[in-house]
NUVEXPA-701233 format. One record per residue (C-alpha): residue in three letters; x, z, y. Coordinates in steps of 0.2 Angstrom, whole numbers, padded with zeros to 4 digits, always signed. Example, Ala and Ser with C-alpha at 12.3 -4.5 7.8 and 13.67 -1.06 7.14 Angstrom:
ALA+0062+0039-0022;SER+0068+0036-0005;
% end
This chain:
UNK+0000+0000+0000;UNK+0015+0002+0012;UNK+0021-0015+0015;UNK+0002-0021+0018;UNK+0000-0008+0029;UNK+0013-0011+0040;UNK+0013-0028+0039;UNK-0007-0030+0042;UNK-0003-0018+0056;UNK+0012-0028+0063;UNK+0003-0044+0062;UNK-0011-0035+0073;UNK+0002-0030+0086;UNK+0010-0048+0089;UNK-0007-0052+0091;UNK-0014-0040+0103;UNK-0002-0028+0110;UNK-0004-0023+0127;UNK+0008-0031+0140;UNK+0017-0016+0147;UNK+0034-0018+0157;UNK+0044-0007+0145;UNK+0040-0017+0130;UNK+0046-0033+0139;UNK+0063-0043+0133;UNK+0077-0038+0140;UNK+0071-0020+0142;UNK+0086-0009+0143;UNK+0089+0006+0132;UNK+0088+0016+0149;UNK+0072+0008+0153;UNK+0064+0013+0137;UNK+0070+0030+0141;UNK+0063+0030+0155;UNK+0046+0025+0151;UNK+0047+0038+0134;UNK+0050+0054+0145;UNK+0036+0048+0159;UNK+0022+0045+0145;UNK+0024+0062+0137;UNK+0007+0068+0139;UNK+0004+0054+0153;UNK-0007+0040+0154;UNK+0001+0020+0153;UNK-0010+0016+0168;UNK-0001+0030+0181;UNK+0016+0028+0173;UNK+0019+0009+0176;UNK+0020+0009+0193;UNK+0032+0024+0195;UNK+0041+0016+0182;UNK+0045-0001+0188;UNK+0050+0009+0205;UNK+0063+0021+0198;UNK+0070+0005+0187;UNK+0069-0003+0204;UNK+0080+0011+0213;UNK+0089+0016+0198;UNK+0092+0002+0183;UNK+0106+0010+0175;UNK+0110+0027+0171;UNK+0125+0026+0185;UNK+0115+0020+0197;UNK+0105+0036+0199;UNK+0118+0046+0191;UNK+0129+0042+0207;UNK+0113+0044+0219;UNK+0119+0054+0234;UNK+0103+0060+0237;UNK+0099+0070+0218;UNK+0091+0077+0211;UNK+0079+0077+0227;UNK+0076+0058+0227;UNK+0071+0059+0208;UNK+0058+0073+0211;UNK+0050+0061+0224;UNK+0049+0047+0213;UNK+0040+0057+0201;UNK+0027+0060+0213;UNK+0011+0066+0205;UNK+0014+0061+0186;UNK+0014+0078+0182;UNK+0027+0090+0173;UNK+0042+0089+0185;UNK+0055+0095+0175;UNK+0055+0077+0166;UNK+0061+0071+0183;UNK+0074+0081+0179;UNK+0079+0079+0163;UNK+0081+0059+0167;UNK+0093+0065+0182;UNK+0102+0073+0167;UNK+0101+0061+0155;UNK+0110+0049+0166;UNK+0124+0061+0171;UNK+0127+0066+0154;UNK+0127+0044+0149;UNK+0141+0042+0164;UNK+0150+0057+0158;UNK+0150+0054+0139;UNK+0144+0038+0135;UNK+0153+0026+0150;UNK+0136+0024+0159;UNK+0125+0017+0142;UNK+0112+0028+0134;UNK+0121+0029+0115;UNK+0114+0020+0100;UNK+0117+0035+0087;UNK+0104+0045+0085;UNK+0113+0063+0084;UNK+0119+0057+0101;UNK+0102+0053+0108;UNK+0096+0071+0103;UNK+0112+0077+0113;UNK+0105+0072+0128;UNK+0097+0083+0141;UNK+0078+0086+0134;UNK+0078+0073+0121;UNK+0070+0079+0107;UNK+0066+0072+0089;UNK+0051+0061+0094;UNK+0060+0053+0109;UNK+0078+0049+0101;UNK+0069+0040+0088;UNK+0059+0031+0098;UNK+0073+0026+0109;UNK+0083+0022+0093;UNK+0071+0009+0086;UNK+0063+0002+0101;UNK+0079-0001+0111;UNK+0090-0002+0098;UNK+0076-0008+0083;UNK+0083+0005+0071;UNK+0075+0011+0055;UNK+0069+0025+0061;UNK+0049+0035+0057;UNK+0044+0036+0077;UNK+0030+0049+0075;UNK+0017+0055+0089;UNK+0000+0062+0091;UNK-0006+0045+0089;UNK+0006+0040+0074;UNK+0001+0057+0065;UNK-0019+0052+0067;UNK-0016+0035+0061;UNK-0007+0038+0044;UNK-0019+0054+0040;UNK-0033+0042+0041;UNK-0027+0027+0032;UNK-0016+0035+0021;UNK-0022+0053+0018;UNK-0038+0049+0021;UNK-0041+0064+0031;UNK-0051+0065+0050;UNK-0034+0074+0062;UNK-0018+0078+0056;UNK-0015+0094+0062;UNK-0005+0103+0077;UNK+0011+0099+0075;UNK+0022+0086+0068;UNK+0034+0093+0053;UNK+0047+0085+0042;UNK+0033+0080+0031;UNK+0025+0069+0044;UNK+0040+0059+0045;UNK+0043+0057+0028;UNK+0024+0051+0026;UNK+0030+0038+0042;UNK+0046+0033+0035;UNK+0038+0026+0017;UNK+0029+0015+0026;UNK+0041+0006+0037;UNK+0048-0010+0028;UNK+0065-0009+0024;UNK+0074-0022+0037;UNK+0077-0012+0052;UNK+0069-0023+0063;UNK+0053-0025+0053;UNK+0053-0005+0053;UNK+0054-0005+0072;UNK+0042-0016+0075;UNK+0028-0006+0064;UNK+0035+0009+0072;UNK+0026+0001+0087;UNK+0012-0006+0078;UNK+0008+0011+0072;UNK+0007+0020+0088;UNK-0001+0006+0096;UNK-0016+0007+0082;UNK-0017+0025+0086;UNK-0016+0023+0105;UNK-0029+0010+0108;UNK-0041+0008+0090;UNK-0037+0023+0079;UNK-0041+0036+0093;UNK-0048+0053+0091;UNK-0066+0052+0097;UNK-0076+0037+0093;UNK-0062+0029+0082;UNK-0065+0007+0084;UNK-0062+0007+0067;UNK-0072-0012+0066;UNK-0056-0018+0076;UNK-0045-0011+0066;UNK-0032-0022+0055;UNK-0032-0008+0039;UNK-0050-0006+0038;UNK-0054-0011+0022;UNK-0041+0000+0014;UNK-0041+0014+0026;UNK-0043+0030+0014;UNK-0052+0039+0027;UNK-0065+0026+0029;UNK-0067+0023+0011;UNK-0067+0042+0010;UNK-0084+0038+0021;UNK-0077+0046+0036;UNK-0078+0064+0034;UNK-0075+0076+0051;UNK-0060+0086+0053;UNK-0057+0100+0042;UNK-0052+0110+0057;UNK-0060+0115+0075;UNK-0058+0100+0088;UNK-0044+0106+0101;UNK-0051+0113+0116;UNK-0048+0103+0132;UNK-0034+0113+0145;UNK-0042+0116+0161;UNK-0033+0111+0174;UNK-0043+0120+0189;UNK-0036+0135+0197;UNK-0021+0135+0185;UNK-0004+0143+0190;UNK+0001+0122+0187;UNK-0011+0116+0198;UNK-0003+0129+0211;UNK+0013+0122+0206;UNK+0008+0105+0209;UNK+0001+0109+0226;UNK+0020+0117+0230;UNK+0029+0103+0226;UNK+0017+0091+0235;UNK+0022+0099+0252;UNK+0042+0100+0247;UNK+0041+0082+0240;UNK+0033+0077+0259;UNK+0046+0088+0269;UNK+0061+0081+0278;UNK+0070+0096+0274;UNK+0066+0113+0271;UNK+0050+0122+0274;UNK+0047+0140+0279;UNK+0036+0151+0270;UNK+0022+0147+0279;UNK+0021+0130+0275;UNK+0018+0134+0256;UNK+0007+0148+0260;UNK-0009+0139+0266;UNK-0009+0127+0250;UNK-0017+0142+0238;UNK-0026+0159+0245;UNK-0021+0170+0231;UNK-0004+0179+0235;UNK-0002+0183+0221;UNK-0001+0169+0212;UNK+0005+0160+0222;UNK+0023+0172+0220;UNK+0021+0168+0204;UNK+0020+0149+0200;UNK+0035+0148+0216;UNK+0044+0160+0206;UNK+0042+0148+0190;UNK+0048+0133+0201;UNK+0065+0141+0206;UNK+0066+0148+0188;UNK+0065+0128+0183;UNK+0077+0122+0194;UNK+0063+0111+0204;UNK+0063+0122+0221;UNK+0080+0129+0228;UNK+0079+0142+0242;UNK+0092+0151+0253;UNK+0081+0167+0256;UNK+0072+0160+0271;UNK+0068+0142+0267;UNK+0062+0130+0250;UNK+0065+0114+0248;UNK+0068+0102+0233;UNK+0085+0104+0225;UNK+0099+0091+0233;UNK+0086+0089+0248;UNK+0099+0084+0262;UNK+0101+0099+0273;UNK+0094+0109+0262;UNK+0098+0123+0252;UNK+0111+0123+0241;
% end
């Protein structure tokens, strides 16, 4: 069943992948990079244009690892994707390439996971999509995929584990590049047909043999996640901070971060957390974003 699967699902793909940016031909390895730490937990449609900006201002690692004006400049161009830090962690990634890897983004996947905030799911996904290695590339939407057509169960569970990629990797054909390719056909499938609430299972390539389906479709064995409010959460203060440094010319006093939330209290606290993460630096009387010229040091 694993060849047809990944070769009814690749098939699918060539056919009716979407066009994004990232997937185009002479994508870089940083430019996949890139557009893997912006879509964690992001969607395609606000990620693509800050992603064609920051490839803009920065298309190699040395280009924005030489930037005068980081890690300030990179915060900005985040904007409002959300989850900050990842601005961050691309500043570092491209330090760490100029410093270890002469300005590329390596090919070898214990040196991918070496990187700054590059975890298991992203160096894989970096090793077969920019370099089209065999490798099991396995998300939230990979995992829901495979459970269905191949376990025939309705959700895979929290959290990916060794025996997720083992269930992933069986199915990848053996030639490298065929292997990377259903990596992306996979979590395509899972993006855009095989989703978690209303599944379009009659546009689906694997339908017929989908155990899940044939199974007749049974719910999840476990409670539905609950959606994470967003409203009146310590991030959403967080968000409102970084909106005002992010506008600033240089540093602000306090009482230009005070008026964006009326609770002191929590307000204290999700500043706190900012400096703690390295996105706000402060010299006792001022904040501003970290490399912010003028600013604090």
């Amino acid at each position: 069943m694993s060849v047809s699967l990944a070769g009814a699902a690749t098939v699918w793909f060539d056919a009716t992948a979407r066009d994004l940016p990232w997937r185009e031909p002479g994508t870089t390895p940083w430019g996949v990079l890139v557009s893997e730490i912006m879509l964690q937990q992001t969607p395609v449609s606000r990620v693509t244009p800050v992603w064609l900006a920051w490839l803009e201002r920065w298309p190699t690692p040395s280009a924005m690892a030489h930037d005068p004006d980081q890690p300030a400049a990179a915060i900005r161009m985040w904007g409002r994707l959300g989850y900050p830090r990842r601005a961050l962690r691309l500043h570092q990634c491209a330090v760490a390439a100029v410093e270890r890897h002469d300005g590329e983004i390596p090919d070898d996947l214990d040196a991918l996971l070496a990187l700054p905030g590059v975890g298991s799911y992203t160096a894989r996904a970096v090793a077969a999509f920019a370099f089209g290695q065999r490798h099991p590339v396995v998300d939230t939407n990979v995992r829901r995929f495979v459970a269905r057509a191949v376990g025939g169960k309705a959700e895979a569970g929290p959290a990916t584990t060794q025996r997720d990629l083992d269930a992933v990797e069986e199915l990848l054909p053996t030639n490298p590049a065929d292997a990377a390719r259903a990596s992306a056909a996979f979590m395509e499938l899972g993006a855009v047909v095989c989703v978690a609430r209303s599944p379009r299972c009659a546009a689906c390539p694997v339908a017929t043999t989908c155990a899940w389906r044939r199974a007749g479709s049974p719910p999840a064995d476990v409670p539905g996640q609950r959606t994470q409010t967003y409203a009146g959460t310590d991030r959403q203060v967080r968000g409102l901070l970084m909106a005002v440094l992010r506008d600033a010319e240089g540093p602000v006093p306090p009482a230009r971060l005070d008026v964006v939330w009326p609770d002191a209290v929590q307000r204290h606290r999700a500043l706190a957390s900012l400096l703690t993460d390295g996105l706000v630096v402060s010299d006792g009387n001022r904040y501003a974003l970290p490399g912010t010229p003028s600013g604090t040091q």
